[in-house]
C-alpha positions in Angstrom: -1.8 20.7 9.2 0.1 18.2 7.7 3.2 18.6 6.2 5.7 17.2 3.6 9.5 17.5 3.4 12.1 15.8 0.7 16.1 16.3 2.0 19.2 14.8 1.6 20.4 12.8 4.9 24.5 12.3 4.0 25.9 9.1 5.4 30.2 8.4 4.6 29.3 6.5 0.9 26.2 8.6 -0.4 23.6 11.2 0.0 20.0 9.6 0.8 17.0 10.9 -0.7 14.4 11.1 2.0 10.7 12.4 2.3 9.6 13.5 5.8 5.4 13.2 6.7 4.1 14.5 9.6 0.4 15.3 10.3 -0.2 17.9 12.8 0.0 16.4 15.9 2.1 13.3 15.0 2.6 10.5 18.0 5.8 9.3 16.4 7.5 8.9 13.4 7.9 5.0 11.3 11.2 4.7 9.2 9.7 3.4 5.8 12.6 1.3 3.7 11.7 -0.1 -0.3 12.6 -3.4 -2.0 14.4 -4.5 -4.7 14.3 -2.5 -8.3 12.0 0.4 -6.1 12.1 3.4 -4.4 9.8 5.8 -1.9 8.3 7.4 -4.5 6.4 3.8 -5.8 2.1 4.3 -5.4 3.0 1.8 -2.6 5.2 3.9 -0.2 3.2 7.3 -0.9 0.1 5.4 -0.3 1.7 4.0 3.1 2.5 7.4 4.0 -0.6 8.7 3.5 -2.2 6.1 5.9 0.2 6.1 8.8 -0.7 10.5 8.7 -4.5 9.5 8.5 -3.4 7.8 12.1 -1.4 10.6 13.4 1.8 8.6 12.4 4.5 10.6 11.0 6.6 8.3 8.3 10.2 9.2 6.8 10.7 7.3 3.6 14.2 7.2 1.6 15.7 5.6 -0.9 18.6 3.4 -0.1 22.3 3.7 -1.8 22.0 3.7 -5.5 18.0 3.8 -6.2 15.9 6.3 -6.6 17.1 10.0 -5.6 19.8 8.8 -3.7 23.3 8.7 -5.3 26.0 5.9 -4.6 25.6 2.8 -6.0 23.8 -0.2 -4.8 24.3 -4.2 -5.2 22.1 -7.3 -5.7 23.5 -9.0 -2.7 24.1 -5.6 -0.6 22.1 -6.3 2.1 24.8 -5.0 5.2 25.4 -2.0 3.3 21.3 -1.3 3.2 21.6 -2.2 6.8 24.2 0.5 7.6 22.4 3.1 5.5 19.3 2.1 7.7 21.7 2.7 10.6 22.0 6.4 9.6 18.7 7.0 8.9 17.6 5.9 12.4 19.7 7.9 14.1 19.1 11.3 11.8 15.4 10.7 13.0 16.4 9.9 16.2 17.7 12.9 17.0 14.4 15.2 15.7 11.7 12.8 16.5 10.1 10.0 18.6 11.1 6.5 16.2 8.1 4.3 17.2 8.7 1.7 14.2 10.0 0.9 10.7 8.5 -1.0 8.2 10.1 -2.6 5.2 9.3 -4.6 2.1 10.9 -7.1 0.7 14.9 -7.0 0.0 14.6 -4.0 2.4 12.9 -5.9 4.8 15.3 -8.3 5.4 18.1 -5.3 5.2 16.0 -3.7 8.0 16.3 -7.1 10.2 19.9 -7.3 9.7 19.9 -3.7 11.1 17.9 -4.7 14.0 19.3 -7.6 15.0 23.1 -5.6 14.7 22.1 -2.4 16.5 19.4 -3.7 19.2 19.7 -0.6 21.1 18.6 1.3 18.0 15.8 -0.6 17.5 12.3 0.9 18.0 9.2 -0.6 20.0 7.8 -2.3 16.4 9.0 -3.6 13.4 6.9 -4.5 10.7 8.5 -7.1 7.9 6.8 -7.3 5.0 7.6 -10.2 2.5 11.1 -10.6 4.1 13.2 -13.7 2.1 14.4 -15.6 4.6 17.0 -17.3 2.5 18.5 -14.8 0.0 20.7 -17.1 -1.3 17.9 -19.0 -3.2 17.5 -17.5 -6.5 13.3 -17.3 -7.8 13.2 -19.7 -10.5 13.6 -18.1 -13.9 14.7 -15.0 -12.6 18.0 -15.4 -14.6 18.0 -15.9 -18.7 20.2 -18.6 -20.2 21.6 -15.7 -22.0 22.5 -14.0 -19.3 24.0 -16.8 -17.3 26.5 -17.5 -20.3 27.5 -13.8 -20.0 27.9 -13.7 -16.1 30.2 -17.2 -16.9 31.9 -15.0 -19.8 32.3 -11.5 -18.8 31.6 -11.9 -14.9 28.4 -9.4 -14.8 25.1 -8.9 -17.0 22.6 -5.9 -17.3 19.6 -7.6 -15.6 17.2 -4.5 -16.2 16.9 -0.8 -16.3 15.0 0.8 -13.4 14.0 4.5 -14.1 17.2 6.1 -15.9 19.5 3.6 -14.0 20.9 -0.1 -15.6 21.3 -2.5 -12.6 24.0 -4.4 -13.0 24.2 -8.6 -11.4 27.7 -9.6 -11.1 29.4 -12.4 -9.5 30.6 -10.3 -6.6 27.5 -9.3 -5.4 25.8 -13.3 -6.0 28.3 -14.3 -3.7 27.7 -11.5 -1.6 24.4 -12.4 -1.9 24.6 -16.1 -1.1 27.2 -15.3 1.9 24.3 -12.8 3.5 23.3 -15.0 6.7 19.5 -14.0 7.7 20.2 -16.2 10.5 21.0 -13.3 12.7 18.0 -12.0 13.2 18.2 -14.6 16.2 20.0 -11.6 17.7 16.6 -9.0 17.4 15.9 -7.4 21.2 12.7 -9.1 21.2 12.9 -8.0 25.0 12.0 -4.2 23.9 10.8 -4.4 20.2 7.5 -6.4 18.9 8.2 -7.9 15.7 5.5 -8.6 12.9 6.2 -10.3 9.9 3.6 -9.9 6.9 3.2 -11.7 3.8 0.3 -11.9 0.5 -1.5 -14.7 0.1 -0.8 -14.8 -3.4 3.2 -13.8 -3.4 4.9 -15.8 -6.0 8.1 -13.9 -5.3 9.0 -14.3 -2.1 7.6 -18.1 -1.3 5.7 -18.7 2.7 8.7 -20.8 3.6 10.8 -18.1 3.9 8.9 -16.1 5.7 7.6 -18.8 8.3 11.5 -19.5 8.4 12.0 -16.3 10.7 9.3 -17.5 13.0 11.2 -20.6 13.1 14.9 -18.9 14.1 13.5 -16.5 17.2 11.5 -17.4 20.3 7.9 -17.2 19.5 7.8 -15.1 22.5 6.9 -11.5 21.4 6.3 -12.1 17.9 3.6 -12.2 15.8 3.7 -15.0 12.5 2.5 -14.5 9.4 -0.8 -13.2 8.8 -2.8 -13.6 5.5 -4.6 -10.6 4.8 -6.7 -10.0 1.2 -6.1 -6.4 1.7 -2.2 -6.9 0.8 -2.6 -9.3 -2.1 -2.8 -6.0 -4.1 -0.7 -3.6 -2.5 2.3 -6.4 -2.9 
């Protein structure tokens, strides 16, 4: 019988909302991480859920820092704090189930990387990248209004948009934060004991194939897996 349980898992700067999956008999469990402006409870993450169960997968999904459920407050260019509440959610599963993989999209893919590459010997057998940016620093063109450039230059922050009942907040801090993040460690993922996949839509206009095909470049291409291009993702990205 399959089952479904939402907790709190308490790290030292929040309280992460998490929902637990497990079909009967599950083989292991995947930690599931969200992207920018998201959270676990988006059609995409219960619908992820529901397919690792179909496959005997178990899946715990949470909401990082400041999104979603979870309290604290999160960052545009937070990526080593994602990493760290990664960190704790690994090891909460850890030590109640089998960790076989996680899987991540987008700004929490390339937190979860970060995590891997820093805590190898918490990394599990897969991980599964989806629509990583390689280099964070680059901005998507137009993302920023000219309006709200000439209050970032006057005030030092902007309200970029409201997601659910909170107002995210870009500032200059967390751009430089966000330029400083360097994705070049993931030169340091145990590629020795984990398989890593990276994924990507065919039709992403947000996160562009070059930064993708950019992690491919930084590892050894022993042990990994490049991008794949599959119609069935167009959608769910």
């Amino acid at each position: 019988m399959e089952t479904t349980t939402e907790y709190y898992i308490p790290t030292a700067d929040a309280q992460l909302h998490a929902r637990l999956v497990l079909p009967a008999a599950p083989i292991g469990v995947f930690i599931v991480s969200h992207g920018l402006l998201d959270s676990k409870d988006s059609k995409l993450f219960a619908a992820l859920q529901a397919m690792l169960a179909g496959e005997s997968i178990g899946s715990l999904a949470f909401d990082f820092r400041g999104n979603g459920r979870s309290t604290g407050s999160t960052g545009y260019g937070n990526y080593l704090d994602e990493a760290e509440d990664l960190r704790r959610v690994v090891e909460h599963a850890a030590e109640r189930h089998k960790v076989i993989g996680l899987i991540g999209h987008s700004k929490g893919a390339s937190s979860m990387l970060l995590f891997a590459a820093k805590y190898p010997y918490r990394c599990p057998p897969l991980v599964v990248s989806i629509s990583a940016r390689f280099f964070v620093g680059r901005e998507p063109p137009r993302r920023w209004k000219p309006e709200q450039l000439e209050q970032l230059a006057r005030d030092g922050r902007f309200m970029w948009r409201v997601h659910g009942s909170r107002e995210y907040w870009i500032t200059e801090e967390q751009l430089r934060l966000r330029r400083s993040t360097d994705m070049a460690a993931v030169r340091g993922l145990p590629l020795h004991r984990c398989f890593v996949l990276n994924v990507m839509g065919a039709q992403d206009r947000v996160v562009p194939e070059d930064d993708v095909l950019e992690y491919d470049r930084q590892r050894p291409r022993a042990n990994t897996l490049g991008c794949r291009r599959r119609p069935l993702l167009d959608t769910a990205l």
